[in-house]
Backbone bond lengths (Angstrom), bond angles and torsions (degrees), N, CA, C in turn:
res aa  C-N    CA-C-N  psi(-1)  N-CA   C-N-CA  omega(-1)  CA-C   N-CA-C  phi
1 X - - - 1.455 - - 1.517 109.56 -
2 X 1.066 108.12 129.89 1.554 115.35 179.13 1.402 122.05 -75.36
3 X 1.450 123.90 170.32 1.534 87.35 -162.19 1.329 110.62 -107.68
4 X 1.630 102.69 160.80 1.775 100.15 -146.71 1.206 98.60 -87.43
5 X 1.327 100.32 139.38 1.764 118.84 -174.47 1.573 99.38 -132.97
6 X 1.663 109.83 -42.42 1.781 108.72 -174.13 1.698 106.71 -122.67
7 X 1.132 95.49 136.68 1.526 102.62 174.96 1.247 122.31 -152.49
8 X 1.848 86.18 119.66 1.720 99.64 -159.06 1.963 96.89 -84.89
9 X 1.443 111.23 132.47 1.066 112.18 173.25 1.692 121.86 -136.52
10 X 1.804 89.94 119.27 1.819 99.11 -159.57 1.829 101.82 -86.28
11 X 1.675 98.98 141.95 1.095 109.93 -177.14 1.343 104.30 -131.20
12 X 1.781 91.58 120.20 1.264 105.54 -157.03 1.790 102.96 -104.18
13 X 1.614 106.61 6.66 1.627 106.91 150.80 1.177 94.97 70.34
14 X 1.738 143.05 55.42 1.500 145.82 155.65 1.637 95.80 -122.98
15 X 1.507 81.91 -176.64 1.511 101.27 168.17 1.279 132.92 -61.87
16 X 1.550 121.72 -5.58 1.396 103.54 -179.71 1.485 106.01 -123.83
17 X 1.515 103.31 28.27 1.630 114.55 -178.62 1.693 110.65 -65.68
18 X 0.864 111.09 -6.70 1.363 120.26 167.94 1.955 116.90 -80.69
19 X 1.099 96.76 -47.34 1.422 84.81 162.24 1.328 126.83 -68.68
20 X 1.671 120.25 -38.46 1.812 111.72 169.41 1.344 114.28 -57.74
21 X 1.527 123.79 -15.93 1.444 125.40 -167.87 1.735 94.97 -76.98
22 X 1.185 110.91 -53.87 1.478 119.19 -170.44 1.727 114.77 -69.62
23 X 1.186 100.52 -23.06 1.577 89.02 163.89 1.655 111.02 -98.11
24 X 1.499 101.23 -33.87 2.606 85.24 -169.85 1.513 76.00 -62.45
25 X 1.729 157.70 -56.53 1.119 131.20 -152.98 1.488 129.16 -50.91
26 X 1.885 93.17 -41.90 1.294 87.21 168.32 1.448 135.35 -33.27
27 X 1.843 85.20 -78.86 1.485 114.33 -163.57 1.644 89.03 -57.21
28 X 1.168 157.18 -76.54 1.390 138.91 148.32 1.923 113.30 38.51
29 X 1.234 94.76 -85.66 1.264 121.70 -175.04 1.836 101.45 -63.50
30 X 1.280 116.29 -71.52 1.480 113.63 166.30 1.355 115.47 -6.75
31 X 1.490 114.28 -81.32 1.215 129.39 -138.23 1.714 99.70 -122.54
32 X 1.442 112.25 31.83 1.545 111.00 165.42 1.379 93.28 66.25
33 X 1.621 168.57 -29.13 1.075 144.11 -131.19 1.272 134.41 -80.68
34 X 1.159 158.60 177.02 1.586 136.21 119.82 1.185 149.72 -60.16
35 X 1.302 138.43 150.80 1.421 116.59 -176.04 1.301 104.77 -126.79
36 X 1.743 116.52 145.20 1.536 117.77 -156.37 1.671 90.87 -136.47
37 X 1.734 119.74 116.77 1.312 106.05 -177.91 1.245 107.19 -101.69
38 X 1.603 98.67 156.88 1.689 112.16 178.11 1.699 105.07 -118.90
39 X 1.019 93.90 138.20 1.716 103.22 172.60 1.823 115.42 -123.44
40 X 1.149 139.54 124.69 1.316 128.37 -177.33 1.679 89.53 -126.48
41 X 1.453 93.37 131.01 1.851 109.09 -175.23 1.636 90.63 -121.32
42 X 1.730 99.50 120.15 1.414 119.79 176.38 1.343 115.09 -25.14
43 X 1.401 121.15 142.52 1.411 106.82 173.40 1.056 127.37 -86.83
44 X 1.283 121.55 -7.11 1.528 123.92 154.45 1.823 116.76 -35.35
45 X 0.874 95.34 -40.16 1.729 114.37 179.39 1.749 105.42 -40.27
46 X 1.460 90.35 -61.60 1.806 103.17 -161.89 1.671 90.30 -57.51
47 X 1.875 151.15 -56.21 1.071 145.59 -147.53 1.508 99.05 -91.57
48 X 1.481 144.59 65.81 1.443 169.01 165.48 1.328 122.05 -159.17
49 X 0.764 67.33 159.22 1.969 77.62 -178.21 1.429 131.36 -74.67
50 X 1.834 108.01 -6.88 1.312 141.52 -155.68 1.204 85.37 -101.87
51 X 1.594 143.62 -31.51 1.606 136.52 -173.69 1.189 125.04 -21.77
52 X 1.820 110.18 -44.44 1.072 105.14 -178.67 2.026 138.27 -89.83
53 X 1.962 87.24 -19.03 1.289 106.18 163.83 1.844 121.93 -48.73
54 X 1.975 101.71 -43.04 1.401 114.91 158.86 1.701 106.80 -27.09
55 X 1.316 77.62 -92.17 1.512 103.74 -170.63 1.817 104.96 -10.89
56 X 1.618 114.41 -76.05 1.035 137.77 -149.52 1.729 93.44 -65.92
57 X 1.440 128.87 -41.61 1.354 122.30 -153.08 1.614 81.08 -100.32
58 X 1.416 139.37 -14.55 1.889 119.58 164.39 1.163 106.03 -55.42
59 X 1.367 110.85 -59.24 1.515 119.29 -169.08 1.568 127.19 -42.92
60 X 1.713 101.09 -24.76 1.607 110.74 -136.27 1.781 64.98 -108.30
61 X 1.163 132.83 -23.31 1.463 130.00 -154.25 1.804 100.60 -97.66
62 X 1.270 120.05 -39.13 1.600 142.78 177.82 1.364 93.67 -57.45
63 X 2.074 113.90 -56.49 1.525 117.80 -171.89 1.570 107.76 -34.71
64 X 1.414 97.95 -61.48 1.439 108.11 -171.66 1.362 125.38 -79.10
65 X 1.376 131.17 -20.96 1.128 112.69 150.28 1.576 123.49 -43.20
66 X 1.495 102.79 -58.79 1.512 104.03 -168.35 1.554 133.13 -50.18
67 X 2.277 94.88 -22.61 1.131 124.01 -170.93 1.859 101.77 -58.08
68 X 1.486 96.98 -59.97 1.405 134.31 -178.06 1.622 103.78 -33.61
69 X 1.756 108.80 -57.65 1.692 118.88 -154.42 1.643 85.64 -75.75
70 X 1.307 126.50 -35.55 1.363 120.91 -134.85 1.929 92.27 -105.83
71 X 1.320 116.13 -11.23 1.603 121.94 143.80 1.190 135.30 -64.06
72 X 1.798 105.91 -24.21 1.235 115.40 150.94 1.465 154.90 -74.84
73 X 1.459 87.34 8.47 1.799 107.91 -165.16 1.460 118.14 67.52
74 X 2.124 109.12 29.43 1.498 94.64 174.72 1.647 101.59 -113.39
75 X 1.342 122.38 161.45 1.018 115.79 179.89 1.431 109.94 -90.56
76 X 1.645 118.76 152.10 1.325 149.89 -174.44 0.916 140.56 -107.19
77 X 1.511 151.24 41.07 1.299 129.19 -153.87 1.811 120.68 -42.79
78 X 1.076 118.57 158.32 1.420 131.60 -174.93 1.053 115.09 -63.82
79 X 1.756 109.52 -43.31 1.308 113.08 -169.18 1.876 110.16 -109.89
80 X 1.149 90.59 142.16 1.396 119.94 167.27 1.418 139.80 -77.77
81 X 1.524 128.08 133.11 1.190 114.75 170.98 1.266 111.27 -96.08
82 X 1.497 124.34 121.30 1.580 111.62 156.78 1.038 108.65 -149.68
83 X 1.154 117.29 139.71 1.242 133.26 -155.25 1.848 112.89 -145.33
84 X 1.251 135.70 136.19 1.879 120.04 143.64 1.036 125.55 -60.58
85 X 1.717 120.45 106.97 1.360 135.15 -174.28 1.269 89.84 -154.69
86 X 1.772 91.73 171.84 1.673 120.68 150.15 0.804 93.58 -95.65
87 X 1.811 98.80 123.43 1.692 116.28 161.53 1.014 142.21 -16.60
88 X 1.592 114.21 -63.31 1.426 116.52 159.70 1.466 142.41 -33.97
89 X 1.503 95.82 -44.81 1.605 129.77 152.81 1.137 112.88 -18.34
90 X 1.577 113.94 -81.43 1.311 149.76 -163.99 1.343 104.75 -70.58
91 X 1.534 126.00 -39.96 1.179 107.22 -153.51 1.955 103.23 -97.83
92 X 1.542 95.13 -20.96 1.795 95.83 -176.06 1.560 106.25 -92.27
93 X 1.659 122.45 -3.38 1.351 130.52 159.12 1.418 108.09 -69.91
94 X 1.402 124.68 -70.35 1.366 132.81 161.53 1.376 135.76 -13.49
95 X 1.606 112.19 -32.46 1.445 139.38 -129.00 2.058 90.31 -114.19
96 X 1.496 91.01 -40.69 1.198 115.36 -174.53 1.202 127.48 -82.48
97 X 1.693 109.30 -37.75 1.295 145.04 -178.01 1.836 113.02 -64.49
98 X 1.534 84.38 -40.10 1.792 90.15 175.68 1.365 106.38 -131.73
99 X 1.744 122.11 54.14 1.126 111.54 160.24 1.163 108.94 45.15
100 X 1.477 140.94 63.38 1.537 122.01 170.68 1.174 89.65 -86.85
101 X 1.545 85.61 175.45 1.765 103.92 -178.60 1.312 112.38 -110.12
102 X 2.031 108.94 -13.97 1.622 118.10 -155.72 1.481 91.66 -161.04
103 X 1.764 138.65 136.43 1.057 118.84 140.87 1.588 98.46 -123.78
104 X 1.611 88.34 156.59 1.609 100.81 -175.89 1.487 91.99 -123.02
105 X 1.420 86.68 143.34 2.190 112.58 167.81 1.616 102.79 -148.50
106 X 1.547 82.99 179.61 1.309 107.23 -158.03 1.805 87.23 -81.00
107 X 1.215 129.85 151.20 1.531 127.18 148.42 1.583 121.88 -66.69
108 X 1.050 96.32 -51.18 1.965 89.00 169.36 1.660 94.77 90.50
109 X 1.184 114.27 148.28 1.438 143.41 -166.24 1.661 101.14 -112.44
110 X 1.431 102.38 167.12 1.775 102.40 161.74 1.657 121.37 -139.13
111 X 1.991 96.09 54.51 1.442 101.38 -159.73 1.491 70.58 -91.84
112 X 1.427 133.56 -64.60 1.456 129.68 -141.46 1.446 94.50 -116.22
113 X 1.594 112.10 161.42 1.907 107.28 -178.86 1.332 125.00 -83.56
114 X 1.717 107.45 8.54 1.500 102.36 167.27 1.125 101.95 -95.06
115 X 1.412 136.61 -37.10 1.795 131.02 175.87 1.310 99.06 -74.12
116 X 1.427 152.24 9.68 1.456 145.00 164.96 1.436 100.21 -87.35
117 X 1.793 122.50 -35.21 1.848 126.54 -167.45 1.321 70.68 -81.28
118 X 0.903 161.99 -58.09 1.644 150.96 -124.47 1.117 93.99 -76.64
119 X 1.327 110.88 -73.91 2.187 117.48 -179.41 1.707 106.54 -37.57
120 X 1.864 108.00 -48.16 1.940 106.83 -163.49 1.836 85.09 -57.49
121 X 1.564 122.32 -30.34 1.536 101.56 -157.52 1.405 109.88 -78.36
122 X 1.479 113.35 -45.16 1.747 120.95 165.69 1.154 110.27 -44.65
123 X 1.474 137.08 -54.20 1.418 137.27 -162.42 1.716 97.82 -60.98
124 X 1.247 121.15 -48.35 1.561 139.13 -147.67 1.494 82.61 -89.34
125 X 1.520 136.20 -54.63 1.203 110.01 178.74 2.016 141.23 -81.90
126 X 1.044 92.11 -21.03 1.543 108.92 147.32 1.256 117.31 -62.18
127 X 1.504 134.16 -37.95 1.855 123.66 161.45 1.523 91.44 -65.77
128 X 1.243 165.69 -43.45 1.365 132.51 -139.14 1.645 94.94 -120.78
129 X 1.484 114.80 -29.15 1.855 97.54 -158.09 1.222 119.75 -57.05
130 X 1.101 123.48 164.36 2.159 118.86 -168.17 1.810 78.86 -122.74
131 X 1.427 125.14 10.61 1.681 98.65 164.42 1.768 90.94 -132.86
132 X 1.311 105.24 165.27 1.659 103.56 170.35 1.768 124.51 -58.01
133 X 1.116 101.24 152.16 1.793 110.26 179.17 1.241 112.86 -124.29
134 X 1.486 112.43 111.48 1.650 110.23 -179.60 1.515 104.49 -86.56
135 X 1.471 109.06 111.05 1.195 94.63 169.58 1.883 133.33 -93.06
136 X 1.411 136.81 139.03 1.083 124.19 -144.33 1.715 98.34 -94.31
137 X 0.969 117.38 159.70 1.396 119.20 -159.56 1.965 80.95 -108.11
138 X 1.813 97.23 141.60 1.170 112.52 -175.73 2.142 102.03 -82.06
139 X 1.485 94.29 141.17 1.310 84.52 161.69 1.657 111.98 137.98
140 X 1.621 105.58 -46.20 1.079 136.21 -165.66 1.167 119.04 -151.57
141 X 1.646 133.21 165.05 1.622 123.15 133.01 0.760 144.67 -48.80
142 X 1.273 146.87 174.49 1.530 139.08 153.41 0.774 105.70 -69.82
143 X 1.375 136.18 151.34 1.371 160.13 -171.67 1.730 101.18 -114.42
144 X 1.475 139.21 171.23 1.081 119.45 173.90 1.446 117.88 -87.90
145 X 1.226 107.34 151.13 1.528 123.13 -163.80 1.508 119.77 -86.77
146 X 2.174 103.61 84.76 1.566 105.42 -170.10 1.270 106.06 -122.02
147 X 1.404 107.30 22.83 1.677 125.41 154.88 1.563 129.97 -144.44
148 X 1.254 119.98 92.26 1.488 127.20 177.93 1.662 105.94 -95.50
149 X 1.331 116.63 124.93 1.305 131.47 139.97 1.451 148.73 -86.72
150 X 1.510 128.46 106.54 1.368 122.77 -145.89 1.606 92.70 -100.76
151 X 1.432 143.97 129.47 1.298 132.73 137.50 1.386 123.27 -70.03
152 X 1.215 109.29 131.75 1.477 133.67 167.71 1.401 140.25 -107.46
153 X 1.210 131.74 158.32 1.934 123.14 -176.46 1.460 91.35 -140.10
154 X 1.297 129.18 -18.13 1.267 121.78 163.01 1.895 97.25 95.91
155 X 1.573 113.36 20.04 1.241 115.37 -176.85 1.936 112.57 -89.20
156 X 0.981 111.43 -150.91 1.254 99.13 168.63 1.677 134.07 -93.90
157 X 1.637 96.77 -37.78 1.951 102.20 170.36 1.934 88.82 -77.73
158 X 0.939 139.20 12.18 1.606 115.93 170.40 2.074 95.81 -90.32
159 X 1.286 101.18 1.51 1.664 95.16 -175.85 1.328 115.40 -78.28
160 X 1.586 108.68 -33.34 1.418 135.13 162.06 1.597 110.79 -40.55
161 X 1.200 109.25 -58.73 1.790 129.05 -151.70 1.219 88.85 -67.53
162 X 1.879 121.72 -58.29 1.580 132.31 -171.84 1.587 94.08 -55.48
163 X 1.076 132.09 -59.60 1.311 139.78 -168.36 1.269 121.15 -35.94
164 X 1.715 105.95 -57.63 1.539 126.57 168.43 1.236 116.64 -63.92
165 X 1.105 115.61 -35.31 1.630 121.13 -170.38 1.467 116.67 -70.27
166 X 1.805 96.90 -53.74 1.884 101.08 164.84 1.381 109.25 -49.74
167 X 1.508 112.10 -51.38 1.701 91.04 -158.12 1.171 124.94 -70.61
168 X 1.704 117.20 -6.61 1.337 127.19 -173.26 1.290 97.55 -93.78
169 X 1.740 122.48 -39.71 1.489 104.97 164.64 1.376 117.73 -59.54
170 X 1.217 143.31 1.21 0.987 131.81 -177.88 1.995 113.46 -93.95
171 X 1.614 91.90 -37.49 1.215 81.01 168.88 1.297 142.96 -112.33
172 X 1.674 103.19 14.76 1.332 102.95 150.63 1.216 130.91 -95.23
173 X 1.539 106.27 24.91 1.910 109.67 -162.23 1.707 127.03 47.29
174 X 1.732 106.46 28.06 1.372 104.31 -174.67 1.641 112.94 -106.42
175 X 1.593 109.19 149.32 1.317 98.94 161.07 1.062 147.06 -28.37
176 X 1.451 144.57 131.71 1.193 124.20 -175.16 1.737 115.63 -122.95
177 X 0.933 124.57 80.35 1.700 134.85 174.94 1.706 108.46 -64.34
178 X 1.434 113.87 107.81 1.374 155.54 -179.32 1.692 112.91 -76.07
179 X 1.263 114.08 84.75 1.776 97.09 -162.12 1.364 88.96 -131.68
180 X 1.743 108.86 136.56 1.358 131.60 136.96 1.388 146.16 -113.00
181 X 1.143 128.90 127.85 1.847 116.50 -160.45 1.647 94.55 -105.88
182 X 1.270 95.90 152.37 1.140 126.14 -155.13 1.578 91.93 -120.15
183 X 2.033 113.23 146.51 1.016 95.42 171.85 1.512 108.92 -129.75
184 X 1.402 123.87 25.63 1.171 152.40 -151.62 2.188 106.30 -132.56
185 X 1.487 120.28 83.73 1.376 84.44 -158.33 1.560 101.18 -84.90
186 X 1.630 137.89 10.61 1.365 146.70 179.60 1.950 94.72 -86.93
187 X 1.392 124.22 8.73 1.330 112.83 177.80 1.304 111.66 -100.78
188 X 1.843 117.66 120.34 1.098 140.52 -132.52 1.512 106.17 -129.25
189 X 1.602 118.47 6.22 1.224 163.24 -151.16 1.723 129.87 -114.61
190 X 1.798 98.17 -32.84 1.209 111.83 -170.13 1.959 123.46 -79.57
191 X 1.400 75.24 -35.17 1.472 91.23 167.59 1.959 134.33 -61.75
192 X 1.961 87.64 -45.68 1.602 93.28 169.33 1.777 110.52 -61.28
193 X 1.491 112.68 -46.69 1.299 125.48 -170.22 1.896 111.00 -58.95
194 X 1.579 104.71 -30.87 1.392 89.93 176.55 1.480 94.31 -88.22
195 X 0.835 168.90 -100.16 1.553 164.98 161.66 1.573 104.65 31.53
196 X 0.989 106.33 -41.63 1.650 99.48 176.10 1.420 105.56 -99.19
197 X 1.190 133.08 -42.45 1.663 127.85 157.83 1.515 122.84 -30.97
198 X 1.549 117.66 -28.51 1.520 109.45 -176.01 1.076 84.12 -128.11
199 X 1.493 154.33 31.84 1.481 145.13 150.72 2.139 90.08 -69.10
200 X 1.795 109.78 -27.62 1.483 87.28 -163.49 1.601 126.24 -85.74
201 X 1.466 88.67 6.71 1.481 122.57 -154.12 2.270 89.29 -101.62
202 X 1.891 88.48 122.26 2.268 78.14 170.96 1.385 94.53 -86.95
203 X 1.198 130.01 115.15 1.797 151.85 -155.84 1.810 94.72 -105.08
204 X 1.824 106.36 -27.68 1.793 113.27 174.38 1.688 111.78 -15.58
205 X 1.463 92.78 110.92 1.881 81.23 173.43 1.217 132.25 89.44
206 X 1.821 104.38 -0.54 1.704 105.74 -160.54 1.941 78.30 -138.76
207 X 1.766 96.72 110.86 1.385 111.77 158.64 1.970 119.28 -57.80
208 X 1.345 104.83 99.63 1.328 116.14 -159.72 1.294 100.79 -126.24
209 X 2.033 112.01 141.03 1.187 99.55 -176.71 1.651 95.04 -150.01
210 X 1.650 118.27 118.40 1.370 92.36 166.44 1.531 145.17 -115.52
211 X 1.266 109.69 164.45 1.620 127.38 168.71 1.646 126.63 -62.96
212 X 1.350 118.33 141.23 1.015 111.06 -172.39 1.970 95.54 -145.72
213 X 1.341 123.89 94.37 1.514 112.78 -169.61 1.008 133.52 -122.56
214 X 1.341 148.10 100.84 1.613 133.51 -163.97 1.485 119.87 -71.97
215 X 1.169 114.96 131.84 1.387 121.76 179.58 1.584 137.47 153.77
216 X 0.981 161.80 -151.09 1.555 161.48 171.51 1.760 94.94 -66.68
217 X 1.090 123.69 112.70 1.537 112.11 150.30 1.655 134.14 -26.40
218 X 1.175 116.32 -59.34 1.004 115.69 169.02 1.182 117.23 -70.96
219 X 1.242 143.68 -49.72 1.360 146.89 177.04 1.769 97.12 -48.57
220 X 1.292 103.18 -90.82 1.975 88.76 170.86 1.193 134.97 -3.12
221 X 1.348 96.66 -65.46 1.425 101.74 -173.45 1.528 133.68 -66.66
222 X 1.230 110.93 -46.21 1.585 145.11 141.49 1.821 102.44 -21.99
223 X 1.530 114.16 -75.17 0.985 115.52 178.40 1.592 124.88 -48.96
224 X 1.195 95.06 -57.40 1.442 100.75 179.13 1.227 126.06 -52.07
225 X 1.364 110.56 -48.43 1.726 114.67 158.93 1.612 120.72 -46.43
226 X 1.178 107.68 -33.65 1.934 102.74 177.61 1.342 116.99 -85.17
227 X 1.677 105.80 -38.87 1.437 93.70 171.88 1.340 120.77 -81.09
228 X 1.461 131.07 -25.77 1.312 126.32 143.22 1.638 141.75 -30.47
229 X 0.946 76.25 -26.52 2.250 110.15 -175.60 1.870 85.03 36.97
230 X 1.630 99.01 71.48 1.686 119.32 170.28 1.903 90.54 -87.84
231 X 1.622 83.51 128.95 1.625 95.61 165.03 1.874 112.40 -78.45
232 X 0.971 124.84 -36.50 1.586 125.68 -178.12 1.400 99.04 -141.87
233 X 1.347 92.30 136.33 1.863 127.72 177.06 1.392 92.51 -94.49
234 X 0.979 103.96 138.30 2.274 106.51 168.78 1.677 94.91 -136.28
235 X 1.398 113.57 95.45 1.802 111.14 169.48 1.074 116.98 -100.51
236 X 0.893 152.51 -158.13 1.873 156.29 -174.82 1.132 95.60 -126.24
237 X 1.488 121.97 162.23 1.664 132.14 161.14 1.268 129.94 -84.90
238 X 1.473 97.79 -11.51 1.854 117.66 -177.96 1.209 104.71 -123.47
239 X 1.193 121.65 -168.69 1.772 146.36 172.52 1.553 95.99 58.15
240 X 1.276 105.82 -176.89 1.204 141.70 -125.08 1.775 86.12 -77.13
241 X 1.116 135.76 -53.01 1.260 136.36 172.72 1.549 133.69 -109.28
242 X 1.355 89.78 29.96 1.453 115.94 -161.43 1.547 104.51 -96.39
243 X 1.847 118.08 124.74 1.180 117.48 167.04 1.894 121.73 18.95
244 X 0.797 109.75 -87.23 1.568 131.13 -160.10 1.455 105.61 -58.07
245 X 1.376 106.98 -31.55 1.696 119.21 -177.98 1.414 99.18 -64.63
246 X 1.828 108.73 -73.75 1.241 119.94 177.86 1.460 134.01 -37.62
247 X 1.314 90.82 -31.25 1.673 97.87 174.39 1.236 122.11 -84.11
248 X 2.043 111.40 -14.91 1.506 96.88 -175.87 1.700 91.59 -102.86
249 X 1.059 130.00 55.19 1.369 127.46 -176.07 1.735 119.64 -96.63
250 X 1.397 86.73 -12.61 1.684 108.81 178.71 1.469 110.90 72.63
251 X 1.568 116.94 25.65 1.446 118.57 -168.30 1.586 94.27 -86.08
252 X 1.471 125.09 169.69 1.300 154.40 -144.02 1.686 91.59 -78.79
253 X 1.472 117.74 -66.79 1.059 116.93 165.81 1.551 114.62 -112.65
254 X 1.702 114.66 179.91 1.495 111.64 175.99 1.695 96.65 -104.23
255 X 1.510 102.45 167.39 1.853 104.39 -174.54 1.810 97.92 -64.56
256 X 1.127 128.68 -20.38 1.265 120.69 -170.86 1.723 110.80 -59.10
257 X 1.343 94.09 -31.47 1.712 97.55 171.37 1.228 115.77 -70.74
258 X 1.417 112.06 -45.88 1.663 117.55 -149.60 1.444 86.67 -89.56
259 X 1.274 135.75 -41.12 1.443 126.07 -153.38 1.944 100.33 -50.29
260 X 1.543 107.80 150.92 1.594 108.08 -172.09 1.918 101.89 -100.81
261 X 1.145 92.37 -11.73 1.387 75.91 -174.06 1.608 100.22 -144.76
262 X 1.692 133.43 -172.77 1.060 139.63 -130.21 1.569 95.03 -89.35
263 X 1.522 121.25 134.57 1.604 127.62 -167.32 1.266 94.06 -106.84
264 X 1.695 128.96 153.33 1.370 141.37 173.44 1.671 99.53 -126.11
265 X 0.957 146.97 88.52 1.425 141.31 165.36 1.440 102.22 -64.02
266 X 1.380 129.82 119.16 1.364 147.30 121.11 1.382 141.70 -61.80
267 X 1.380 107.64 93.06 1.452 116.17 167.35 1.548 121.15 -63.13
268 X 1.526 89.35 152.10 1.681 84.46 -148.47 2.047 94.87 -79.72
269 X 1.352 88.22 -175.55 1.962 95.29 -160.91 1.120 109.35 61.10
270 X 1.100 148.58 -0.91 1.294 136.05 -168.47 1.656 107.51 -79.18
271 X 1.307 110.85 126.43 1.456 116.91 178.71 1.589 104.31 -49.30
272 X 1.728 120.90 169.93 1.260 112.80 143.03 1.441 145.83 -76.75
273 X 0.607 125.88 164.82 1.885 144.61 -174.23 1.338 101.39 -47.67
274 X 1.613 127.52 162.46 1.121 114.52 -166.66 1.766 84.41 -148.75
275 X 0.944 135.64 169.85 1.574 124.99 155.24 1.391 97.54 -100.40
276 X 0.849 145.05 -62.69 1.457 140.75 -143.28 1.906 125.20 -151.09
């Protein structure tokens, strides 16, 4: 991950827009950055006569967010994206459009069918973004981040994920729990291999501890984060247990739902994290 300077953050205008506000501000504030909002208003919108009422009440709604972040001591750019699109659309065009370095969204729930489009848009933009997506865990804020858990397969974009994960443990001073699941439980192998996986990693300074677990990937992972009560998940977008896998698994839901607490998708190559 390159180091974050821009961060596009989509507001998808529900009820738990208050929690994405409280974390892109954070990380904002963290890491010196900016924050650049995107809004995409259904396109149903543009074929009525109401198009322009849209228009006027995004704007008037963006105003005040920005009013809000920028009372907080986070920075704002002026300008806005909004546009008629599908979200997804908008937000991995956007993403691209201004070089971000980070976009943050809401994760979205699947009690009601606007927090179910919320998850299809997170899920859909974590398969395509070429920078990481923190996604915000529904429910709450973030709390501060003094436990991160990275999953690994020990492939090559999981070098990325380890990468990001140390350096952010490094600069938030948080734990860092190292986990790979195993789907073999007679493999006698996993242990030397993570030992040599973070020998490549400078770990100097970063309270690190790792996992070794047999079972469903997703289920693991998921689990481990709740009974851990891990503030940030950091997974990859590729390899072997990486985002994109999990999601095409045809399971009931994707981890973007189930995960309990705050997700970091890492695309693979992606340098590490930088604070400043």
């Amino acid at each position: 991950m390159k180091k974050i300077k821009k961060i596009l953050v989509a507001l998808q205008l529900h009820e738990d827009l208050l929690n994405v506000l409280v974390d892109a501000s954070a990380i904002a504030r963290d890491f010196e950055a900016e924050i650049t909002l995107v809004h995409a208003i259904p396109e149903v919108w543009e074929q009525t006569q109401d198009f322009n009422v849209a228009v006027r009440r995004a704007e008037q709604q963006c105003s005040d967010v920005r009013r809000r972040l920028m009372q907080a001591g986070t920075r704002v750019s002026p300008n806005f994206i909004i546009e008629f699109a599908v979200p997804a659309d908008l937000i991995l065009a956007s993403a691209d459009a201004l070089d971000a370095d980070m976009v943050v969204l809401g994760a979205g729930e699947k009690s009601t069918l606007d927090r179910l489009l919320v998850g299809a848009t997170a899920e859909r933009v974590i398969r395509q973004a070429t920078v990481p997506v923190w996604l915000v865990r529904p429910g709450a804020p973030r709390a501060d981040v003094q436990k991160i858990a990275c999953a690994v397969d020990f492939s090559k974009p999981a070098g990325a994920t380890l990468a990001t994960a140390t350096s952010l443990a490094r600069s938030y001073g948080a734990r860092l729990h190292v986990l790979t699941v195993i789907t073999d439980p007679d493999d006698q192998e996993q242990d030397r291999r993570m030992r040599e996986h973070m020998s490549q990693f400078d770990l100097q300074g970063v309270d690190v501890e790792p996992h070794v677990v047999f079972g469903a990937p997703q289920a693991e992972i998921t689990r481990f984060a709740r009974e851990n009560t891990i503030d940030l998940l950091v997974v990859g977008s590729a390899g072997r247990i990486g985002i994109q896998r999990i999601l095409n698994q045809n399971t009931a839901e994707g981890i973007v739902r189930q995960v309990p607490c705050t997700l970091l998708a890492v695309p693979p190559r992606a340098p590490h994290a930088a604070a400043s």
